[in-house]
C-alpha positions in Angstrom: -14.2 341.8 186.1 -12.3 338.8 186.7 -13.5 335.4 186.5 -14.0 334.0 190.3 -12.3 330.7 190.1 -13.8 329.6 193.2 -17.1 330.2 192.3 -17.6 328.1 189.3 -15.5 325.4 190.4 -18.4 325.5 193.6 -21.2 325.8 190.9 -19.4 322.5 188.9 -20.3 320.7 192.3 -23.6 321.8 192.5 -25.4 319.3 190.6 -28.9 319.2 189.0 -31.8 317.7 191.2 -29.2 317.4 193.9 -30.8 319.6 196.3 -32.7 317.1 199.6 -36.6 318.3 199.6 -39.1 317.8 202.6 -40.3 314.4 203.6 -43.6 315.0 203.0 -42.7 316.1 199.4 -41.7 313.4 198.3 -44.1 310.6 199.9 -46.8 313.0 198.4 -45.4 313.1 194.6 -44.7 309.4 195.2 -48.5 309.0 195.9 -49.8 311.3 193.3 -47.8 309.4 190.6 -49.5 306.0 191.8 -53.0 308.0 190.9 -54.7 307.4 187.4 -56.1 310.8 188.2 -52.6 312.6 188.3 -51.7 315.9 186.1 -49.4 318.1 185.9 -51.3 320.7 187.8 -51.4 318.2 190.7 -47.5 318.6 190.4 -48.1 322.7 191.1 -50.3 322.6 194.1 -47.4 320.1 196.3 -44.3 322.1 195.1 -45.5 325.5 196.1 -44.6 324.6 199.3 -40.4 323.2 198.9 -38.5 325.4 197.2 -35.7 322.9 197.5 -37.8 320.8 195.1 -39.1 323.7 193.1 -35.2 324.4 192.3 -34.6 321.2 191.1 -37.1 320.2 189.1 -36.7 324.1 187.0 -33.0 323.4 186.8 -33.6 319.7 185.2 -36.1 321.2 183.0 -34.5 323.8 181.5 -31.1 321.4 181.1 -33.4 319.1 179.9 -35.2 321.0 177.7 -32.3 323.0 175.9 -31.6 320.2 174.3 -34.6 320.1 172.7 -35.2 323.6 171.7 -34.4 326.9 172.7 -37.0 327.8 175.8 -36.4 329.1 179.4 -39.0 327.4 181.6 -40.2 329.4 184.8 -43.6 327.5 185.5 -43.9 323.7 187.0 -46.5 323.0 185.1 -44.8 323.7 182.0 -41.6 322.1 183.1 -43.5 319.1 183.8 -45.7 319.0 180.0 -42.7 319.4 178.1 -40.8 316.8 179.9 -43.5 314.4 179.7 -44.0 311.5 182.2 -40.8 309.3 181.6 -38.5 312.0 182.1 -40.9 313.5 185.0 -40.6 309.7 187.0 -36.3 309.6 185.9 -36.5 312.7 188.3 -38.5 312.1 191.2 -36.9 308.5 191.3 -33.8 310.2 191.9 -34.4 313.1 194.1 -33.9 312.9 197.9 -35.0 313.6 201.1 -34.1 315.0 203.9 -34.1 311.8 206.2 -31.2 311.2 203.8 -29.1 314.2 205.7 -27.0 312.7 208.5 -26.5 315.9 210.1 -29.5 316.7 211.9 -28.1 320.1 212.6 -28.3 320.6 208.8 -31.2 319.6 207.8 -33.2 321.6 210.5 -31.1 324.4 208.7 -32.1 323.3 205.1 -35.7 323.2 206.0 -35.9 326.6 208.1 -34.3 328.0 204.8 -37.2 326.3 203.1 -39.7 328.0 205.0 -38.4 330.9 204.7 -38.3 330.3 201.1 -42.3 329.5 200.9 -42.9 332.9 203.8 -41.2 335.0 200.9 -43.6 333.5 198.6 -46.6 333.8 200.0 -45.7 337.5 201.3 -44.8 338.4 197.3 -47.6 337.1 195.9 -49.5 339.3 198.4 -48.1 342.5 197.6 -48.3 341.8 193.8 -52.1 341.4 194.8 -52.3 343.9 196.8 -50.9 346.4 194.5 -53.1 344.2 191.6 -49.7 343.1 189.6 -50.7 340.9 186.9 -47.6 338.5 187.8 -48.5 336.9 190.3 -47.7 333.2 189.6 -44.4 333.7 188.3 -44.0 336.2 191.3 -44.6 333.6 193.7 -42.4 331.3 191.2 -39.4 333.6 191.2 -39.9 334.3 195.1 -39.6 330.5 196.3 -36.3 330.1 195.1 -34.7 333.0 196.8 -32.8 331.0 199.4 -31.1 329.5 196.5 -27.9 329.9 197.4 -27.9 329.4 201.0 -29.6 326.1 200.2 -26.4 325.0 197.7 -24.1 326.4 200.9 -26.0 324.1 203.7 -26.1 321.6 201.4 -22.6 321.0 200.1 -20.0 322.6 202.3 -22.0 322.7 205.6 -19.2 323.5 207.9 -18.5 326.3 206.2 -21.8 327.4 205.9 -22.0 327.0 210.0 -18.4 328.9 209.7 -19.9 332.1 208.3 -23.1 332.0 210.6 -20.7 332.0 214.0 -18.4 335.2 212.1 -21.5 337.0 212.0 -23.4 336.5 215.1 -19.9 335.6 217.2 -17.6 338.2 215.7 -20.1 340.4 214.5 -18.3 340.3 211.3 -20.3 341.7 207.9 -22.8 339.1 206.5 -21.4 339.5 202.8 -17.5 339.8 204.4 -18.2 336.7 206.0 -19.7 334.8 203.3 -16.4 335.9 201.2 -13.5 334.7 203.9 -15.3 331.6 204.1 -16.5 330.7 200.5 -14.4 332.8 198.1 -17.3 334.5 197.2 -20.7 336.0 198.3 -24.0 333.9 198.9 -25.4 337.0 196.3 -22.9 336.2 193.7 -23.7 332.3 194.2 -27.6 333.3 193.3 -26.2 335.4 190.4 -24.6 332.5 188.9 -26.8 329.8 189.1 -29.5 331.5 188.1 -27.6 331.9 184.7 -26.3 328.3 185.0 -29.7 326.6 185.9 -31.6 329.2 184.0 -34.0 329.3 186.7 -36.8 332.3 185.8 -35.7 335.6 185.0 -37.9 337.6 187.4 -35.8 335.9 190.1 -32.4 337.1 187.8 -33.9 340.7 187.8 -34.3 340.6 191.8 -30.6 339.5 192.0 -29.4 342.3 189.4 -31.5 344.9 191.6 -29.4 347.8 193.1 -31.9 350.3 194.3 -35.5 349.5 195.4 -36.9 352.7 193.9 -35.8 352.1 190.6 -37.1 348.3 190.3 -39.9 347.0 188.7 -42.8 346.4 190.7 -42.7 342.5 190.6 -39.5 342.9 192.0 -40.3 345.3 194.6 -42.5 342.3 195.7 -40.4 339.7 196.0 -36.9 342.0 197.9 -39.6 343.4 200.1 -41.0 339.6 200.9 -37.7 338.2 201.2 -36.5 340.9 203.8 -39.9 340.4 205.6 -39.4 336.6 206.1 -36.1 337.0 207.1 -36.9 339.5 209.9 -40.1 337.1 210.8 -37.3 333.9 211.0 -35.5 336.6 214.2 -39.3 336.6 215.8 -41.8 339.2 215.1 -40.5 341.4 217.9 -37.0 342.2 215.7 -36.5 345.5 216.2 -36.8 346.2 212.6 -40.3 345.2 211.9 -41.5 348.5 212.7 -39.2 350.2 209.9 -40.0 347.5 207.7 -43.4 348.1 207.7 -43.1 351.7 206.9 -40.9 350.9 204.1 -43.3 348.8 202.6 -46.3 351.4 202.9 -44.1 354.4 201.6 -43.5 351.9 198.5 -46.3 350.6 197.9 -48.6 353.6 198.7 -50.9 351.9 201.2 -51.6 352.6 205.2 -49.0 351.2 208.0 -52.8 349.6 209.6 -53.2 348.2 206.5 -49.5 347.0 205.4 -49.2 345.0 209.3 -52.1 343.9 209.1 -51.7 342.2 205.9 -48.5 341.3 207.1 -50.0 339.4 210.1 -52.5 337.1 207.9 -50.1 335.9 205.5 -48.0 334.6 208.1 -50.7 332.9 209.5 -52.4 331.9 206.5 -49.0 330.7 205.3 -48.5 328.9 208.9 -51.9 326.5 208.7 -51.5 325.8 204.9 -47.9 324.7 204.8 -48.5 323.0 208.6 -48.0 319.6 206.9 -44.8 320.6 205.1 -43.4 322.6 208.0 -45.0 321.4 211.7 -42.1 322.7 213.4 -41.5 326.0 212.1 -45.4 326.8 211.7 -45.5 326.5 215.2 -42.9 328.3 215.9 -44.6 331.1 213.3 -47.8 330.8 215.5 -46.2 331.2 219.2 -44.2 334.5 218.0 -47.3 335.3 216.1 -50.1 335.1 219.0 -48.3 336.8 221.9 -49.9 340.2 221.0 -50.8 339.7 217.4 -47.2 341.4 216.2 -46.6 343.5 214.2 -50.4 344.6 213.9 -50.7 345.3 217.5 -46.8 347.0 217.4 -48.2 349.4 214.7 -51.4 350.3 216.3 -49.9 351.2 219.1 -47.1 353.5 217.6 -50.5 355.5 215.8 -52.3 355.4 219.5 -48.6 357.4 220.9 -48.8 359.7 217.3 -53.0 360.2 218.3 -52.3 361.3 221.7 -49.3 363.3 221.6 -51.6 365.9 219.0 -54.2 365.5 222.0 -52.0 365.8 224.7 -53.3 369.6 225.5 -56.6 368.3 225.6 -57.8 367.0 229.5 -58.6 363.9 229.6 -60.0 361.2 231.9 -57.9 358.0 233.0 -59.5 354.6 231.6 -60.3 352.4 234.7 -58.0 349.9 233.5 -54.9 352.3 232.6 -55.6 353.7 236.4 -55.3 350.0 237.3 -51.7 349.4 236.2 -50.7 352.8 237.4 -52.0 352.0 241.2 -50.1 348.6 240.3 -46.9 350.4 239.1 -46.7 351.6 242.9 -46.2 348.1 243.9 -42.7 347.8 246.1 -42.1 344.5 243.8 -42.2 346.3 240.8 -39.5 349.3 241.9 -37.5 346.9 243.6 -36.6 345.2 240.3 -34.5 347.4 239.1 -32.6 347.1 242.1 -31.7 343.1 241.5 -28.2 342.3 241.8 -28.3 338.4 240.9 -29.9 336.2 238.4 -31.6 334.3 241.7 -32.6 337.9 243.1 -34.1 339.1 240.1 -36.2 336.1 239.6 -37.7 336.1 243.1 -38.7 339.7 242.9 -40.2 339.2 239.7 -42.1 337.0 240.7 -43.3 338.9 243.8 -44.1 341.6 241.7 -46.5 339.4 239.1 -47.9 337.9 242.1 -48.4 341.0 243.8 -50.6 342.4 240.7 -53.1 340.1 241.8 -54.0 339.2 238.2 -52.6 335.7 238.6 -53.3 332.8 241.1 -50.5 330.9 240.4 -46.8 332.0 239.5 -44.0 329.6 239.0 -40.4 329.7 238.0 -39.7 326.4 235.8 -36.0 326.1 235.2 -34.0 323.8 232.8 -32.1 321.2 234.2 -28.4 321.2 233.9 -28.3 318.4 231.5 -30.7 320.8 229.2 -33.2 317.2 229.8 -36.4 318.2 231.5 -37.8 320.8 232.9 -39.4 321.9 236.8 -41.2 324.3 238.9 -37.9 325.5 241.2 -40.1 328.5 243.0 -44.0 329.0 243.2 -46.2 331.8 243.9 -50.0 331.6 244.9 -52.1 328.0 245.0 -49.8 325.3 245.7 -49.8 322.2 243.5 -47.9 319.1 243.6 -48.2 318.7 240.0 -46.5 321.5 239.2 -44.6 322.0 241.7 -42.8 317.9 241.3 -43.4 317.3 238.2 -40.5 316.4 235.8 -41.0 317.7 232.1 -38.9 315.7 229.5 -37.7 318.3 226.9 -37.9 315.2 224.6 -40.6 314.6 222.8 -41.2 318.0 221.8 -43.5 320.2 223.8 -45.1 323.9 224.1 -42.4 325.0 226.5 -39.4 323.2 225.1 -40.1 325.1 221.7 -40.8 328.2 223.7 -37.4 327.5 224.7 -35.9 328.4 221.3 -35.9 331.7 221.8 -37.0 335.0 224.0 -40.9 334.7 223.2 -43.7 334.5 225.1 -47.3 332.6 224.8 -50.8 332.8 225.6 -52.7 330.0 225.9 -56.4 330.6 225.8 -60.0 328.8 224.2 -59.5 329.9 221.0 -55.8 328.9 220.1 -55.8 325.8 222.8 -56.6 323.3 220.1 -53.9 324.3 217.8 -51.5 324.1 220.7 -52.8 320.6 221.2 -51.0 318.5 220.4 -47.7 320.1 222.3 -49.8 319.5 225.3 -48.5 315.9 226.3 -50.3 314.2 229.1 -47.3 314.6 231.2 -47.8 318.5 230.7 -51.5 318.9 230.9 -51.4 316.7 234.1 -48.8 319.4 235.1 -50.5 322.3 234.8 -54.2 321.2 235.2 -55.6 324.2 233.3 -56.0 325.0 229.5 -55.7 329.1 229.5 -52.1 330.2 230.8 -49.3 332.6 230.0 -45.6 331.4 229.6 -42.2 333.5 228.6 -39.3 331.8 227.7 -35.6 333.1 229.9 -32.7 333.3 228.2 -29.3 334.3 229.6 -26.4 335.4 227.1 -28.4 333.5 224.5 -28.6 330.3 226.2 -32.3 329.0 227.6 -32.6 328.6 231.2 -36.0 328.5 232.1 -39.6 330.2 232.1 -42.1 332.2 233.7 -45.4 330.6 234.0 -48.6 332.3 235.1 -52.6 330.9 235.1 -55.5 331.2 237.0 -56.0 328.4 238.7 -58.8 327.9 240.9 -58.1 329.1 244.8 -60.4 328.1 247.4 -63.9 328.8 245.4 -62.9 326.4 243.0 -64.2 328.5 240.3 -61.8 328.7 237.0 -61.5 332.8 236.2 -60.6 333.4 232.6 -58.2 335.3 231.1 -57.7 338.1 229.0 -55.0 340.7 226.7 -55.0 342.6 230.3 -53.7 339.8 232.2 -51.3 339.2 229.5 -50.6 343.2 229.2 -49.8 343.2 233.1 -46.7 340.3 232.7 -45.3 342.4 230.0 -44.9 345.2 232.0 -43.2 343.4 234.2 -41.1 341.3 232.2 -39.8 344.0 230.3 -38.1 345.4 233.5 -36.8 341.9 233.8 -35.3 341.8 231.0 -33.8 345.3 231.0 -32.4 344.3 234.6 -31.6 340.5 233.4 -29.3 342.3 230.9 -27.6 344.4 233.2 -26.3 342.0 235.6 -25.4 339.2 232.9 
C-alpha cells in the first residue's frame, strides 16, 4: 500500500501534550499537585473523565519512557510512576486548556467530542461488566481515547474539520468520502496511525484493526459497541437507530433487549451526574433527551407490549379506562383538523386547540424566538391567562431550560422529582414567568433551525388548587405533537 504523504506530514504536526483538556481538568490537577497528600492514583480518578488529557499524558509517557527502556504504557497510573514527579509537573505546566481556544465554536466541538469520549467509556466498561470481562480498566482506558482523531482534526485544521461536517449533513456526502476530499485521508486511518505513533494502548489498536464485529475479541466488542452507542446518544435518544442498536447489542452479547436498554439508560445517567462537573452543558443536555420518556427503556418496552399483544390479538379484551380516554380524545375536531394545516401559523393554532381541547392542560402557550434569535415570548395562549407569561421577555443569554431545549427537537418534563436538577436553569426571570415548578415543554424546529416551543402546565384556574402531573399528561402532548410534526414537515 502506498505511503499517504498527507497523513504523516498531518501526524508531524500533531504534537505530544498538545491536545487543550477541560477547564476543570486542569484547575483540579493544579490543586492536587499543591496537596502533600497527592498520588498517582489521585492522577486516575480526575483523568477518567478528559480523554483530551488522557491522550496526552499516554502519548508523553510512552515517548518519554522509550527512551528509557522498551515498555508500552496503557495505564495513568503507571505512566505517571515511571515518569516520576519532575517529569509529571514539566507536563501539566505545559498542557492547556480550553479557555485557550479562541474559537468558541471549536471548543464547544472539542468538548462534545470529549464527552462523547467519556459516554463510550463508561458504556464499555459496562458491557465488559456485564458480560464479567476481566479487562475492564484497560477497557475503559482504551475506550476514552476513541475520538482520537476527531480531536487532532478539531484541533489543528478546524475549518476543515467544519468542512467535512457541512459535506455530510449538507450534501449528504459519505462520512469517510468526506473526511478524504477534505483531509487526504480518513479520520480511521488518522486513529490507525497515531496509535502506532503515540503508542497509545493496544486494545484501542485492536478496535481500529477490527473488520467484522463477530470475529472480535470481546473487549473489543465493548468498546465498537460503546462508541456507536454514544455516538447515536450525541443525535438524541430518539435517533431512529437506537432501537436496532439495542438489538445488536443483545444478539451479541446474549442478554434480554429489557435488560440491554435498561442498562443502557443508567449509564447514561450515571455517567451524566458523575462527570456533571467536567461536562455541565452536555450532562444536561444528556438528562433533558434522557427524562422525556425514559428512552430507550421506555422505546423497547413498548415494541415487547406491540410483540405481546399482536400473539393476543384473538383474545377479547377489555379497553383500559385511560386508553378509552385518548380514544374519545382522538375524536376531538382539533386533532383531525391537524392534518389539514396549510401554514406554519395554521398549524400552530390548531395544535394548540387540540392540546387545549384534551383538557389535560390549563394553560397552553406558544413561545416563539425572536428574530434576532435574543429572547424568547409567549406569542399565543390557551386556557388561564397570565401576564407573566404572556409579557414576559426571556433572554436566551445566560443559559436557560428552554434555550438549551432549543438545541434540538426534544421535549421536557418538569416535575418534583427532577425539578432540583433543572434548578439551576430556572432563572428568576423564568420561574417568575411560569409561576409553577411541574410543566411540559417541546422544542420547534423548522428545516433545522429553532423557532419556538410548546409549553403546557397546570396552573391553578379559579379553585386555586395546583393539580399535578403525570406520564398521561405527558403521553397526551405526544400524540399530538407527533401529528405536528408529521404535518410541520409537510408544509416546510
Amino acid at each position: 500500500m502506498p505511503e499517504n504523504t498527507t497523513l504523516n506530514s498531518f501526524i508531524n504536526k500533531a504534537d505530544i501534550a498538545a491536545l487543550p483538556v477541560l477547564p476543570h481538568t486542569l484547575q483540579v490537577l493544579k490543586e492536587a499537585f499543591e496537596k502533600p497528600s497527592f498520588n498517582y492514583h489521585h492522577l486516575n480518578k480526575i483523568l477518567q473523565y478528559d480523554p483530551a488529557c488522557m491522550i496526552n499524558l499516554l502519548a508523553y509517557a510512552n515517548q518519554e519512557i522509550n527512551k528509557d527502556f522498551d515498555k508500552q504504557i496503557s495505564q495513568v497510573d503507571h505512566a505517571a510512576m515511571l515518569l516520576g514527579m519532575e517529569r509529571l509537573e514539566k507536563f501539566i505546566g505545559n498542557i492547556t486548556s480550553l479557555y485557550s481556544v479562541s474559537n468558541k465554536k471549536v471548543a464547544d466541538k472539542l468538548s462534545r467530542l470529549q464527552h462523547r469520549g467519556v459516554h463510550t467509556a463508561f458504556q464499555a466498561q459496562n458491557f465488559a461488566q456485564l458480560i464479567k470481562d476481566s479487562s475492564v480498566s484497560e477497557i475503559y482506558t482504551s475506550s476514552l481515547v476513541t475520538p482520537i482523531s476527531e480531536l487532532i482534526c478539531w484541533h489543528l485544521e478546524p475549518v476543515k474539520a467544519q468542512k467535512v461536517e457541512l459535506l455530510v449533513f449538507k450534501e449528504k456526502l459519505d462520512y469517510k468520502q468526506a473526511q478524504n476530499d477534505i483531509f487526504g485521508f480518513s479520520y480511521h486511518e488518522l486513529a490507525d496511525a497515531l496509535t502506532h505513533h503515540w503508542q497509545i494502548p493496544s486494545l484501542f489498536l485492536k478496535r481500529q484493526e477490527m473488520n467484522e464485529l463477530d470475529d472480535a475479541s470481546r473487549p473489543v466488542q465493548c468498546i465498537y459497541l460503546a462508541e456507536k452507542c454514544s455516538i447515536i446518544a450525541e443525535h438524541g435518544w430518539y435517533y431512529d437507530d437506537m432501537y436496532q442498536f439495542i438489538k445488536l447489542c443483545a444478539d451479541t452479547f446474549h442478554y434480554s433487549e429489557e435488560r440491554t436498554a435498561q442498562m443502557l439508560h443508567r449509564t447514561a445517567v450515571n455517567m451524566a451526574h458523575k462527570a456533571n462537573e467536567f461536562y455541565p452543558v452536555q450532562t444536561t443536555i444528556s438528562h433533558l433527551a434522557l427524562l422525556a420518556g425514559k428512552v430507550p427503556y421506555i422505546q423497547v418496552i413498548k415494541v415487547d407490549e406491540k410483540k405481546k399483544n399482536a400473539v393476543a390479538e384473538n383474545k377479547p379484551q377489555s379497553i383500559p379506562e385511560k386508553s378509552a380516554a385518548r380514544i374519545k380524545q382522538n375524536k376531538i375536531a382539533s386533532i383531525e383538523l391537524i392534518t389539514s394545516a396549510v401554514d406554519f401559523p395554521d398549524l400552530i393554532r390548531l395544535t394548540m386547540d387540540a392540546l387545549f381541547e384534551t383538557k389535560v392542560f390549563n394553560r397552553i402557550s406558544f413561545i416563539m424566538l425572536s428574530k434576532d434569535k435574543k429572547y424568547l415570548q409567549s406569542r399565543t395562549l390557551r386556557g388561564h391567562k397570565s401576564k407573566h407569561l404572556s409579557d414576559t421577555l426571556l433572554s436566551m443569554q445566560p443559559a436557560n431550560l428552554f434555550s438549551k431545549l432549543l438545541v434540538k427537537p426534544q421535549s421536557v418534563f418538569i416535575n418534583p422529582l427532577n425539578y432540583q436538577k433543572f434548578a439551576p436553569l430556572i432563572n428568576e426571570t423564568m420561574h417568575k414567568m411560569l409561576g409553577v415548578e411541574e410543566f411540559i415543554a417541546k422544542s420547534i424546529h423548522v428545516k433545522g433551525k429553532p423557532i419556538g416551543l410548546f409549553y403546557m402546565d397546570k396552573h391553578p384556574l379559579e379553585d386555586n388548587v395546583f393539580h399535578k402531573m403525570d406520564i398521561e399528561d405527558y403521553n397526551q402532548m405526544k400524540i399530538i405533537c407527533t401529528l405536528f410534526d408529521k404535518q410541520l414537515q409537510k408544509i416546510s
